[in-house]
C-alpha positions as CSV (number, residue, x, y, z in Angstrom):
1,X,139.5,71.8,133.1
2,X,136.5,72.2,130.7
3,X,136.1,69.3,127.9
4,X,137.0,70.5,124.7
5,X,134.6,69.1,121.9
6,X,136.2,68.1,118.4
7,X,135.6,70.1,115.7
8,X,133.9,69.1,112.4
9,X,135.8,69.6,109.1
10,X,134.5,72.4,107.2
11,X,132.6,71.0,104.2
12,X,134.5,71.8,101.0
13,X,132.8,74.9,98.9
14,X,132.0,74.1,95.2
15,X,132.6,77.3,93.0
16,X,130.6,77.9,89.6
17,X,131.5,79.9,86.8
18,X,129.9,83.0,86.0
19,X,128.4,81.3,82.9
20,X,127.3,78.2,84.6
21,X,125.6,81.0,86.9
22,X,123.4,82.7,83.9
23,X,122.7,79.1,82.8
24,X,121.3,78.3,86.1
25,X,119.3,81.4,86.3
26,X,118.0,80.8,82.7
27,X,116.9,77.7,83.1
28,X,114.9,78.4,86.6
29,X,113.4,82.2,84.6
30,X,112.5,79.4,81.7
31,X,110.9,76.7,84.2
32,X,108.9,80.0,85.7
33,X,107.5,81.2,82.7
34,X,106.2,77.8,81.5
35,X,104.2,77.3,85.3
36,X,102.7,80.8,84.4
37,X,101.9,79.9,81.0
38,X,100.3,77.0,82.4
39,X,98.0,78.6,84.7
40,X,97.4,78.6,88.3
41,X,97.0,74.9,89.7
42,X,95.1,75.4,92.7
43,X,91.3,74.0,93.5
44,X,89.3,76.4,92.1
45,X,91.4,78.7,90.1
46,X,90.2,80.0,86.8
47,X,92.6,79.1,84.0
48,X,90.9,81.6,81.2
49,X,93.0,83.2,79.3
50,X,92.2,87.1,78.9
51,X,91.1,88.4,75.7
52,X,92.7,91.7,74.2
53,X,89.3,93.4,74.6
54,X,89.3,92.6,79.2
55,X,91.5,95.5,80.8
56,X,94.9,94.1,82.2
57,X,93.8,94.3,86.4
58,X,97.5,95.0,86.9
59,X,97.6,98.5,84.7
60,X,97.5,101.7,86.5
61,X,94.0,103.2,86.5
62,X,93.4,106.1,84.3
63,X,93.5,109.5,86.8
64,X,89.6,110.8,87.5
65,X,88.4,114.2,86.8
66,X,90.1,114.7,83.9
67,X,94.0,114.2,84.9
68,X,93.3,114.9,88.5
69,X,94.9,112.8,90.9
70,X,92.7,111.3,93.9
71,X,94.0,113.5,96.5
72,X,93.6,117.3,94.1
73,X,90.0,116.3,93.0
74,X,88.5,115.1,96.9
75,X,91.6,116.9,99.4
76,X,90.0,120.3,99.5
77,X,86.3,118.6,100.4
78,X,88.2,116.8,103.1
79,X,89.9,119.6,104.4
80,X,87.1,121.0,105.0
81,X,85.1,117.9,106.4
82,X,87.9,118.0,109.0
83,X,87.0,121.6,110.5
84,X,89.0,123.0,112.9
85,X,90.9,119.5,114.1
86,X,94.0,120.8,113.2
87,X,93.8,124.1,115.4
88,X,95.0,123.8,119.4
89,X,91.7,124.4,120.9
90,X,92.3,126.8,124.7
């Protein structure tokens, strides 16, 4: 007859409110934003802060050709750069 190994007792779960729950959340959104208000902390990293004339490097770049979108203003030069690649050749 196999051995049968005692069983732990379940650890007892601790509940929060849904209040206590936004207060938690606020308070690590609140520790967040004061580290990136701070500035990165690694060796070497440049703690500048930008000045309102230095593009944001996380804004979507303006479209080229005059509203075209990458793929209308170079796709029909590619197309043809491909030549006949697409066709079942014999």
């Amino acid at each position: 007859m196999p051995h049968k190994l005692p069983t732990l007792p379940e650890p007892e779960i601790h509940h929060i409110s849904p209040a206590e729950a936004v207060e938690h959340i606020q308070a690590l959104l609140e520790a967040k934003q004061e580290r990136v208000r701070q500035g990165p902390t690694w060796p070497g990293a440049v703690t500048t802060q930008p000045s309102p004339d230095t593009p944001d490097p996380h804004a979507p770049m303006p479209a080229a050709g005059g509203g075209l979108s990458s793929e209308a203003a170079f796709g029909h030069a590619l197309a043809h750069e491909r030549g006949d690649q697409s066709k079942r050749k014999g």
